[in-house]
Structure formats: C-alpha cells, structure tokens
C-alpha positions as CSV (number, residue, x, y, z in Angstrom):
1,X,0.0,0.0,0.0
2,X,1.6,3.4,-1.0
3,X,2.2,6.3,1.0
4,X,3.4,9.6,1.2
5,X,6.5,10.2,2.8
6,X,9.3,12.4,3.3
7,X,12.8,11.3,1.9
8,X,15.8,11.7,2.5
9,X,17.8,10.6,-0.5
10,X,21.3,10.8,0.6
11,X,22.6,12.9,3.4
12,X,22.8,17.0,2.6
13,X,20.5,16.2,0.0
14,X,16.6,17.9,0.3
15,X,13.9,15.8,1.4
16,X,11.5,14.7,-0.8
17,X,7.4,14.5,-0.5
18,X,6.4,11.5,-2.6
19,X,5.1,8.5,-2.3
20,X,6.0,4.9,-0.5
21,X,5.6,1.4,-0.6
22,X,4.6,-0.3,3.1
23,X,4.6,-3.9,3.4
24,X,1.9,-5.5,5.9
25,X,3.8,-6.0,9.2
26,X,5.8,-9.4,10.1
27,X,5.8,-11.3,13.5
28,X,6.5,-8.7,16.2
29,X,5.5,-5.5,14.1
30,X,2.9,-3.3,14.1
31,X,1.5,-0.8,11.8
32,X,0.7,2.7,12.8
33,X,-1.5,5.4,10.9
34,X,0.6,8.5,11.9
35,X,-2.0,11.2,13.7
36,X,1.1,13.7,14.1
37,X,4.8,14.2,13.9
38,X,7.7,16.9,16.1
39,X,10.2,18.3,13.7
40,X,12.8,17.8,15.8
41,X,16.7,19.5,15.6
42,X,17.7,15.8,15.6
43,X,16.0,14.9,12.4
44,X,17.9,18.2,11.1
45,X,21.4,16.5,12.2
46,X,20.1,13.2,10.8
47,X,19.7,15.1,7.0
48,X,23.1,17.0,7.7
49,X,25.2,14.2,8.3
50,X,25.8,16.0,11.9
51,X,24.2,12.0,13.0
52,X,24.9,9.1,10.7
53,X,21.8,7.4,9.3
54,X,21.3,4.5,6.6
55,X,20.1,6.4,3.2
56,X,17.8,6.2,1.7
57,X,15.6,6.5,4.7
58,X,12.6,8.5,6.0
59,X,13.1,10.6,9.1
60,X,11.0,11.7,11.6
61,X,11.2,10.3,15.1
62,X,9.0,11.6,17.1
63,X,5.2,10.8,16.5
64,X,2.0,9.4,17.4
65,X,-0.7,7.9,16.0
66,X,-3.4,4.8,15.7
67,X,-2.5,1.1,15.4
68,X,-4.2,0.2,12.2
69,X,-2.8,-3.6,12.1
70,X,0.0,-5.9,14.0
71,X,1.9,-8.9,13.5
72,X,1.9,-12.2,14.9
73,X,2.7,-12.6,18.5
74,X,2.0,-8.7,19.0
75,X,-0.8,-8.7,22.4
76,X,0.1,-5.5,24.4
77,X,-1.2,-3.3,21.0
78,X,-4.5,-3.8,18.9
79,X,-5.8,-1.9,16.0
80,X,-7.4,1.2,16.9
81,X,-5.3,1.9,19.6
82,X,-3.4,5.5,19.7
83,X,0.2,4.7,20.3
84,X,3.2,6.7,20.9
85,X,6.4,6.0,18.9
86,X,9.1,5.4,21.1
87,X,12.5,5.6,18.7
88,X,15.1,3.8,21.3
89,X,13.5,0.7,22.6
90,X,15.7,-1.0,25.0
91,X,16.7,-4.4,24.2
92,X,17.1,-5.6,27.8
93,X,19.9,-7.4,27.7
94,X,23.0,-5.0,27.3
95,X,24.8,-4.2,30.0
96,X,23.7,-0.7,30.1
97,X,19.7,-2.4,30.5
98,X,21.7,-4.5,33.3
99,X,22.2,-1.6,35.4
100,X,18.8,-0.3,34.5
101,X,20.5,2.7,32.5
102,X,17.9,2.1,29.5
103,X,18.8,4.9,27.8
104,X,22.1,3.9,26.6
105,X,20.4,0.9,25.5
106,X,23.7,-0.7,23.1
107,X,21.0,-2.2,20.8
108,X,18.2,0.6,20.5
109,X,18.8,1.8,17.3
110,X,19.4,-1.7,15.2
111,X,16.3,-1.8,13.7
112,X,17.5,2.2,12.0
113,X,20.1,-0.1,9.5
114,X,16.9,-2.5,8.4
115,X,14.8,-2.0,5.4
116,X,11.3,-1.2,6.1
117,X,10.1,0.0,3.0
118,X,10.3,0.8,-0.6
119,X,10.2,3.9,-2.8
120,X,7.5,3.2,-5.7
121,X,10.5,2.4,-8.1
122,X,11.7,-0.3,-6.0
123,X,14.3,0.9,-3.7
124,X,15.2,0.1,-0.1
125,X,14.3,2.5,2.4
126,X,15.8,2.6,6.0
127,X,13.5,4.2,9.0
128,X,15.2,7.1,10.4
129,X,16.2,6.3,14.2
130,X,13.5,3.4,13.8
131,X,9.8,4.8,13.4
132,X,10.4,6.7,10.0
133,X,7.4,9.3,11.4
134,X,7.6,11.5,8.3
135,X,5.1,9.6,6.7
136,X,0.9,9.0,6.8
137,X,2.0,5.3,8.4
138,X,5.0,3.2,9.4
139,X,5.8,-0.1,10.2
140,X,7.5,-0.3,13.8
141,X,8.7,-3.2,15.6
142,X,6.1,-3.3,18.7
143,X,8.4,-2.9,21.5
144,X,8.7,0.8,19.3
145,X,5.3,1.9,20.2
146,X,3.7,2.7,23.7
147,X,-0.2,3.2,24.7
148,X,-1.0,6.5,24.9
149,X,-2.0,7.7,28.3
150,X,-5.5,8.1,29.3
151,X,-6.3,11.8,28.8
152,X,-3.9,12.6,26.5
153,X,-5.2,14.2,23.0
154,X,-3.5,11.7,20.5
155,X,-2.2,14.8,18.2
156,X,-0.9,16.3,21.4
157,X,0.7,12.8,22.5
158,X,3.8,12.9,19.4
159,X,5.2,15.6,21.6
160,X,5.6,12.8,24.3
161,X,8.2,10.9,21.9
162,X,11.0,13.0,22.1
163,X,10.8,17.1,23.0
164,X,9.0,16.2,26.7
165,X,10.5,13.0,26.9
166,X,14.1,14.8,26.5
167,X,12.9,17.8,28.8
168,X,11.2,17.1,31.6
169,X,14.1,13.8,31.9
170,X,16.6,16.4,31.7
171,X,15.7,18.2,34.6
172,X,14.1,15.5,36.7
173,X,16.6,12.5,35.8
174,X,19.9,14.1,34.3
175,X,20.1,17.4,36.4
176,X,18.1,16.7,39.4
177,X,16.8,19.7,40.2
178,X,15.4,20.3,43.5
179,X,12.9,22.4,45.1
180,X,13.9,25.8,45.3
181,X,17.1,25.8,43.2
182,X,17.7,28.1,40.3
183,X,18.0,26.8,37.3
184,X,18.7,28.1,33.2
185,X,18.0,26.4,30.2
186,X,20.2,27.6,27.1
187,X,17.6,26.9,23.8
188,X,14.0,27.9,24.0
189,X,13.2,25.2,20.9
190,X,10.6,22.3,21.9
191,X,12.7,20.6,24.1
192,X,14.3,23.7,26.2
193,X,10.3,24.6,26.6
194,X,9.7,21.2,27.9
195,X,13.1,21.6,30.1
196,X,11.3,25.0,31.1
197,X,7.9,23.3,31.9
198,X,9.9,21.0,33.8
199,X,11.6,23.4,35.8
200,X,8.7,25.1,37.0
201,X,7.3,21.4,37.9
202,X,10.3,20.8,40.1
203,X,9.7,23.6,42.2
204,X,12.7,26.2,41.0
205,X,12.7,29.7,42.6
206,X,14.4,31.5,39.7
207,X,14.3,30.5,36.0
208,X,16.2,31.9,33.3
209,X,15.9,31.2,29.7
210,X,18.2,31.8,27.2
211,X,18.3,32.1,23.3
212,X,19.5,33.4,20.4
213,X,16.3,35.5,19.6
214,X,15.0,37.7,21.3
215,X,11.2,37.3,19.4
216,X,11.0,34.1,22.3
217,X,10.9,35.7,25.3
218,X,7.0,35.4,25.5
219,X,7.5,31.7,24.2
220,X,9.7,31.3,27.1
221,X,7.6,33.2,30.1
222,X,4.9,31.5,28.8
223,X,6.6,28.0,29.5
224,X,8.0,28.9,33.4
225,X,10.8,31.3,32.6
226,X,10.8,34.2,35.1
227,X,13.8,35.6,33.7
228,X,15.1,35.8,29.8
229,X,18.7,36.8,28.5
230,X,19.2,37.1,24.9
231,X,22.6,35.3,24.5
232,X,25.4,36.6,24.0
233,X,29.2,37.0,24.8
234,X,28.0,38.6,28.5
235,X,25.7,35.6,29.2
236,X,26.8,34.2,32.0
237,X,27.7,37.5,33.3
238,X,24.0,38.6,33.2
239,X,22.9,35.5,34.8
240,X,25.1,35.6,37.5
241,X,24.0,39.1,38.2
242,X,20.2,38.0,38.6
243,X,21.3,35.4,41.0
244,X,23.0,37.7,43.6
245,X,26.2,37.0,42.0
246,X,26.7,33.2,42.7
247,X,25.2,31.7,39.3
248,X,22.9,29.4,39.2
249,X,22.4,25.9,40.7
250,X,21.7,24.1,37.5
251,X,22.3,24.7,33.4
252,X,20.6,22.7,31.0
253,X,21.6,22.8,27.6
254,X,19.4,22.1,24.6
255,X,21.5,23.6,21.9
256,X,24.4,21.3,21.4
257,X,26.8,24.2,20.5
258,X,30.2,24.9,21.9
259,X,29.6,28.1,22.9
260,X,26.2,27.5,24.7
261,X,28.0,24.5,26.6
262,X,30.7,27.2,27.8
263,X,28.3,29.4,28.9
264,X,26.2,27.5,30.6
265,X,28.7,26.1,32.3
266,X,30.4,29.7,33.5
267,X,26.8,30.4,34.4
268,X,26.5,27.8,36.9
269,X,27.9,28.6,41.1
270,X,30.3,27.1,42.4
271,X,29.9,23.2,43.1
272,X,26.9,23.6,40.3
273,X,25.7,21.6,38.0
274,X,25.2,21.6,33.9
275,X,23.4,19.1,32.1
276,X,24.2,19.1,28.2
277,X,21.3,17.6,26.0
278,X,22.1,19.6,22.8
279,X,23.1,17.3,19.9
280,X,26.5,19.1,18.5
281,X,28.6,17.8,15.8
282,X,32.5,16.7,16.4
283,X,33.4,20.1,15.4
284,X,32.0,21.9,18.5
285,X,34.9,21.6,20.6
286,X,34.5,22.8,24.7
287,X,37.9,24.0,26.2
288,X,38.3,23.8,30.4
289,X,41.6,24.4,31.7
290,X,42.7,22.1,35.1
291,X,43.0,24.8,37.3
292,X,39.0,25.8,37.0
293,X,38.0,22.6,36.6
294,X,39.6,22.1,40.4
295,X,38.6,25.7,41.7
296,X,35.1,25.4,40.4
297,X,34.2,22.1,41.6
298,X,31.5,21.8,39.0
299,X,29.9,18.9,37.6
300,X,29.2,18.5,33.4
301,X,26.9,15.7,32.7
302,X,26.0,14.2,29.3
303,X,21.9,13.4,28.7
304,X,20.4,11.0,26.0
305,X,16.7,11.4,25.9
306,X,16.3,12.3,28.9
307,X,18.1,9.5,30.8
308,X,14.4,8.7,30.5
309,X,12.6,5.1,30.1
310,X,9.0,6.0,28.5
311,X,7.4,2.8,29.8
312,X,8.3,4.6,33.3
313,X,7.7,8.2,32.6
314,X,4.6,8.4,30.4
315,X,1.9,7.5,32.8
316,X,4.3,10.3,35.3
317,X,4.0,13.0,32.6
318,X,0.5,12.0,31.6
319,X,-0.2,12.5,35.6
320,X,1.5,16.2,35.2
321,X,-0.5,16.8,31.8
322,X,-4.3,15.5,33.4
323,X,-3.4,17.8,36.8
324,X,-3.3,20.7,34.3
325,X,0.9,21.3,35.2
326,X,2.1,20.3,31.6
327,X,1.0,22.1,28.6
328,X,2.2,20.6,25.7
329,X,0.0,22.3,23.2
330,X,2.4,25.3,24.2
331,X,5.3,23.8,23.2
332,X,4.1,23.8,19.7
333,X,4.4,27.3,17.5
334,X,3.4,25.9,14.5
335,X,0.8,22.9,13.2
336,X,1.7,22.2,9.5
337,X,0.9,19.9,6.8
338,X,3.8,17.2,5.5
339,X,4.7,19.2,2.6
340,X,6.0,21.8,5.3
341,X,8.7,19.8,6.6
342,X,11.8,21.5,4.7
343,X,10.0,25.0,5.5
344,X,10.2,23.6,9.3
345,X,13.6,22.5,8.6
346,X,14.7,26.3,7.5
347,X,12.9,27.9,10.6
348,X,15.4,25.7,12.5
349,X,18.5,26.3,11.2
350,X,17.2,30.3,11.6
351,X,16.3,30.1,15.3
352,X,13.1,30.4,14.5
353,X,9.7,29.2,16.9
354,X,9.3,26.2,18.9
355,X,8.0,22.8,18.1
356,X,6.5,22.7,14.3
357,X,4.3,19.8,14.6
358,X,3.0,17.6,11.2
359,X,-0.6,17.0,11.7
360,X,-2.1,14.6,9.5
C-alpha cells in the first residue's frame, strides 16, 4: 500500500514528499497510521550528516498515532489503539539495560540499518532512528510503540516521543533539580520549553531562559521562565548578576553548540551543575583548563533522551499533563501539513519558533 512520505535521499540532500511502498507487518511489528509528527533538531542532524543514518531513509522520530494492524505474536497493542512512537527501545539485555540505564540501551537503534520499505521504483528505504514518522503510516517493531495515556489528545501525545521526553528527563533525571534551586535552560526550541515546563514542575525559585532570539521571550515566560537573557558574549555574566552573583544551581543545555556549553557552564555557582542535552557535531569543541575545573568544583553531565525510560515516565508525565501542570500544546508554535517539513527544517536552522508539529 503506498504512502506519502518524506525522503531523504542521501545525506545533505533535500527531502523529498512522494510516495512509499509499506509492506503488511511481520511477527513482532505493528502498523501505525501516523495522527502527528515533532520536527525535531535531531531529524535536522540526521539530513546533515551531523548523526549518521542508513540512506535512503525516512526521518522523523517523534510521532504518534493509531494502530491500524500488527503482527503475529503482538498482544500488548490492537488496531485502533493510539500509540506513541518510542524511537530507542531498549533491548534488555546489554549491559547498560543491566544496570537499569535504559537509555544507553547498546541495541536501541538496530532496527535504523533494516529495510522497512520501498520507494514506488523499487528501492530500499531505512527508518530514520527506527519509526520513520515523516510519513501517513509506518511499520515499527512493537516494543517501538507505547499506549497513549489516558487523557492525553492523540495529536498532542507525538510531543511525548521526544521534545518532553528529553525535557522534563533532563531536569528531573539528568540534572536533578530540586525544590527551590535556580535553574537556566540555554535553547528555547521544543525541548528547552519542555526543560522550562519542567523546571517550574520541580519547584525552581528562579528560572532563566536563554536564546538566540529575542522574538522568544513570551514563548519562554509562557513556559516557566521568570527571567530571559538574549545570548550573547556577556551571558553568564548577566545571569550571574540575577542570581546575587553566585550563578545558578543548574544549566541545561538544549542547543548542542560549543559556545552554549561554555556558557552554561560559567553560568553555573560554584559546586553547580550543567546538564548538556544539545546534539552538536564533532566540530564543536569545549575547552576547560585544570586549574578551574579544580577551583570550580562543578559537575558537566551528558543526557540521552532524557536518561528517561518512556514505559516509566509516560503515565508520570500523563499525571503532570491531566493535573493541568504540563502544557504541551504550548510547546508547539506551528501545526503544518507534510509538505512543510523543509519549510520547518529552514525555521530551525534560523532560530526560529518552537516545536512545528505535522498534523495529519
């Protein structure tokens, strides 16, 4: 059954709208009409070659959407259900699933190298980090999809598969922020506002945003921010000046850039932490010299998705969501049609908006 789909051909190469070829699913897959899909950053690094991916393949990682058929030996799914797409199922068995760290899962991403599907002239395509969202449906392997939450609106519910995820982990499972603390979170794009969100969940007495643009401020207030600083070379200066001099307790960055990392880092007190979630590319190099790294006593942590594992944290975040705390229809600025992808993909790489969010 065909499709449409966006393709990316070979990496730095446009996308392309056009049609697919999806096979019924096999023993231990299910098939997923798509009801939504985030355009995230990631999906941006995927078509830049910043993040290797198989090409041919269909990006798009972050979705939700309605179980139209499964596979033999499939029972915790059944068509009609609304699903979330979760893109880095954990196997289990590594040794990183052995100590319960499912998010460094060695074997999450297999399934990416796999072809799923075929263009109408025949040739292999690969799902981008596993779900291939950027289509009308997909075929998933069912430990890849998640019921949604009761309560949830199933367009809203795609947000859940990355940006909140990635956020609200960030802050409650990477950074561990605690009541009262001040935190700032560099990168008001969907993620930072779910970092934001978070933040404000946690209890934080001061919370700064920070971002290239200065057209996100309201974005960012709007989110939990009480405080927004347009970045820049004084940064960490500024902050440090709204916290009584000291800095704050805890960074998050969402940006992934070498600068942002610095400067979150300088904008943290001393014995504070910063938590980098930002995808950068091998280029983005972060200088510390020994002497500050000792005086400092700071702590830089790494994040993948969260340190979150979605069978856990859905039914916490649906919780946050049904109390009214967790607004995720805020972290989207724009609801657009599959043919605006690459129009999402420029507003990116200009700093533009939020969360752009396909609707189907």
């Amino acid at each position: 059954m065909a499709v449409r789909a966006a393709v990316l051909p070979a990496v730095g190469s446009p996308l392309e709208i056009t049609g697919i070829e999806l096979p019924d699913p096999g023993p231990g897959q299910v098939r997923v009409r798509l009801a939504a899909a985030g355009v995230c950053h990631s999906d941006l690094s995927l078509s830049d070659g910043t993040m290797r991916v198989p090409v041919p393949a269909v990006l798009g990682h972050e979705g939700a959407g309605t179980v139209v058929a499964v596979g033999e030996g499939v029972g915790h799914v059944s068509p009609g259900d609304g699903v979330v797409l979760n893109w880095a199922p954990s196997c289990g068995g590594c040794h990183a699933c052995s100590l319960g760290e499912v998010w460094l899962c060695a074997n999450a991403l297999k399934g990416a190298a796999d072809v799923y599907a075929r263009t109408t002239e025949g040739t292999g395509l690969h799902p981008g980090l596993n779900v291939a969202a950027f289509a009308e449906e997909t075929v998933v392997s069912a430990s890849c999809v998640l019921p949604v939450p009761d309560g949830v609106p199933l367009t809203d519910a795609a947000l859940l598969g990355c940006a909140v995820l990635t956020g609200y982990g960030a802050v409650h499972h990477a950074a561990r922020v605690r009541q009262g603390e001040t935190v700032a979170v560099f990168g008001v794009g969907g993620v930072g506002l779910a970092a934001l969100q978070a933040a404000r969940i946690a209890g934080a007495s001061k919370i700064v945003a920070v971002d290239v643009s200065p057209g996100k401020e309201d974005l960012a207030r709007a989110a939990g921010a009480t405080d927004y600083v347009v970045a820049s070379e004084t940064t960490a200066r500024e902050i440090r000046g709204l916290t009584g001099k000291q800095g704050v307790d805890v960074a998050v960055e969402c940006a992934g850039r070498a600068v942002s990392i610095r400067a979150a880092w300088d904008s943290t007190r001393r014995g504070g932490r910063t938590t980098v979630v930002g995808i950068g590319g091998k280029d983005q190099q972060v200088t510390f010299n020994a002497l500050e790294i000792f005086h400092w006593g700071r702590t830089l942590s790494g994040c993948v998705y969260g340190n979150s594992d979605p069978a856990k944290d859905l039914p916490v975040l649906a919780g946050h969501i049904r109390a009214g705390r967790l607004d995720l229809s805020a972290l989207v600025t724009e609801r657009i049609s599959l043919d605006g992808i690459p129009a999402a993909f420029e507003n990116m790489l200009a700093g533009k908006g939020g969360r752009a969010l396909v609707v189907f």
